[in-house]
C-alpha positions in Angstrom: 78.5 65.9 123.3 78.6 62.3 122.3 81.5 60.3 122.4 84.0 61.0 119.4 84.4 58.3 117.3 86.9 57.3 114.1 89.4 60.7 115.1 91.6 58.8 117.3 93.3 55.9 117.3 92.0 52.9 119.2 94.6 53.1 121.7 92.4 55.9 123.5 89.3 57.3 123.2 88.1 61.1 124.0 85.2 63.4 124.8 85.6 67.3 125.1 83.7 69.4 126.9 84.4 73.1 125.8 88.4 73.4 126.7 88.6 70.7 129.2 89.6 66.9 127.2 89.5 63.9 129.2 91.0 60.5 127.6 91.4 57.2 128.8 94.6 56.0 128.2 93.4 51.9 127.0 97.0 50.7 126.6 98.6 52.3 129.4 99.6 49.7 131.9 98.5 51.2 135.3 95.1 51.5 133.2 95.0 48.1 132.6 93.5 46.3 135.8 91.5 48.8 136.5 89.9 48.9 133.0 89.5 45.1 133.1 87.5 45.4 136.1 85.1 47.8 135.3 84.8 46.1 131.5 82.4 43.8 133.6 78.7 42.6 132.9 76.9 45.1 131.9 79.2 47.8 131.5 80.5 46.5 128.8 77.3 48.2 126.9 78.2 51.7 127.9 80.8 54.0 126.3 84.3 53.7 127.8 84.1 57.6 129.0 81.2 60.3 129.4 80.9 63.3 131.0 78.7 63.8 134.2 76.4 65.9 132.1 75.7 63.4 129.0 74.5 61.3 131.6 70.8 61.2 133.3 71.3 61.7 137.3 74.9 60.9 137.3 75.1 61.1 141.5 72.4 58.9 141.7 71.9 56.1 138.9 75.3 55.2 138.1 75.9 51.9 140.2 76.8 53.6 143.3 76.0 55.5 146.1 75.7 59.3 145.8 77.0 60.4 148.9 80.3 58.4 147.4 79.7 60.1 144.0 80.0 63.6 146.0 83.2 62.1 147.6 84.9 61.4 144.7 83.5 64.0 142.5 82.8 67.3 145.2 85.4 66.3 147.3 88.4 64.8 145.8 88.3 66.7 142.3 87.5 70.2 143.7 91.0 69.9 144.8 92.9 68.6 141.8 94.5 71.2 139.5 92.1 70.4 136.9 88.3 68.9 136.5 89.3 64.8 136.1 85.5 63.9 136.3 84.0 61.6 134.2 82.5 58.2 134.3 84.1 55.1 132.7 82.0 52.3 131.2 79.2 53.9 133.4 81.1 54.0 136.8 81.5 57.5 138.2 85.6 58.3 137.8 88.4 60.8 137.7 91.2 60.5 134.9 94.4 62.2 134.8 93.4 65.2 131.9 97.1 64.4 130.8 98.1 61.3 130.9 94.6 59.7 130.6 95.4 57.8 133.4 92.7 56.5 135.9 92.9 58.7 140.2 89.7 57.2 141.7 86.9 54.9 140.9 83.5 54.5 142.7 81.9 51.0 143.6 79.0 51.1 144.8 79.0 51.8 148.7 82.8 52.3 148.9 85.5 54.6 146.7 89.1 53.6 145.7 91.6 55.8 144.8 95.2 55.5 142.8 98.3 56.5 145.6 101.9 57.0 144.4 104.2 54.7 146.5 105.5 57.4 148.8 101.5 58.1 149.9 101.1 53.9 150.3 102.9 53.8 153.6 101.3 56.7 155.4 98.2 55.4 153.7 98.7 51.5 155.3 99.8 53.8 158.7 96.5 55.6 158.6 94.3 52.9 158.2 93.4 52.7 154.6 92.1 49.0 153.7 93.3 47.4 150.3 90.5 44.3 150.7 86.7 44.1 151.7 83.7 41.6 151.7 80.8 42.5 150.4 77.2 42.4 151.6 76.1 39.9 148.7 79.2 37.4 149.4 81.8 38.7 146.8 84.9 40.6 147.6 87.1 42.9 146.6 90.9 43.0 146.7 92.1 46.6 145.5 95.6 44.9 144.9 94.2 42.3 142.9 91.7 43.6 140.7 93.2 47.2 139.9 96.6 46.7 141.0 99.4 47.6 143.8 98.8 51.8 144.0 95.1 51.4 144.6 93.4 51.4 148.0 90.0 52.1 149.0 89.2 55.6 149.8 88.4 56.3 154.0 86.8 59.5 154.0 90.0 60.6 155.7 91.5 64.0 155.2 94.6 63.0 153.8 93.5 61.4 151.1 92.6 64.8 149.0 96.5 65.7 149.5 97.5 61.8 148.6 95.3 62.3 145.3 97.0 65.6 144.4 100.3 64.2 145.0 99.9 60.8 142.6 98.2 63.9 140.4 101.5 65.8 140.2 103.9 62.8 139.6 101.8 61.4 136.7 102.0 64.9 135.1 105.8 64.1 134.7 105.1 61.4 132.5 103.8 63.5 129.7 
């Protein structure tokens, strides 16, 4: 199903697939970094949200690695109380299906997900990094370019029970 167009406001945009509606909250605040950063380069030619499915080879053409995708998609979502995938600007995603909020990104070789501030501190205890270097000579702050709550993902087992908890709080906001 192609993205809907002139129903909704411009504040957020929405695709449906059968009962399940995902939308991208544009002017929420804790959307706002992270939106920014993906609205880069060349994404900014590709719809702010699509479904796995509208997409050709979404584990494996979307700007980053699949076994990542898997992470964030298989991994990550399979536990969530409802399906959050979907990619935004053409970066493989999950988004709160209430509050339209954005739980994890993918870039490239690495995954960062969205932690509520009592998760932060057992996060920082258990390792989790909030900055890297890349190969190519750029970096990435998590702080910086999607904001305080984010920290990239470390394949560690805690984080599916981290995502489910910053899940549950931003459900009391609708």
């Amino acid at each position: 199903m192609k993205l809907i167009k002139g129903l909704f406001t411009k504040k957020q945009q929405t695709v449906s697939k059968s009962k399940i509606v995902l939308k991208v909250d544009v002017s929420h605040p804790l959307n706002k970094q992270v939106l920014e950063y993906l609205d880069r380069s060349s994404a900014k030619y590709k719809p702010l949200i699509n479904y796995p499915y509208e997409v050709k080879d979404p584990y494996n053409n979307q700007g980053s690695h699949p076994e990542i995708v898997e992470r964030v998609w298989d991994d990550i979502n399979s536990k969530l109380p409802k399906d959050c995938r979907c990619l935004i600007y053409g970066t493989p995603a999950l988004v709160h299906s209430d509050t339209g909020i954005i739980l994890a990104i993918c870039c490239g070789t690495a995954y960062c997900i969205r932690l509520s501030i009592t998760s932060l501190k057992a996060a920082q205890e258990a390792g989790m990094q909030t900055y890297t270097k890349w190969t190519y000579g750029g970096d990435m702050d998590t702080k910086r370019d999607l904001g305080a709550d984010w920290v990239f993902g470390g394949w560690k087992r805690q984080e599916i029970d981290w995502c489910n908890t910053v899940y549950k709080e931003l459900e009391n906001l609708t």
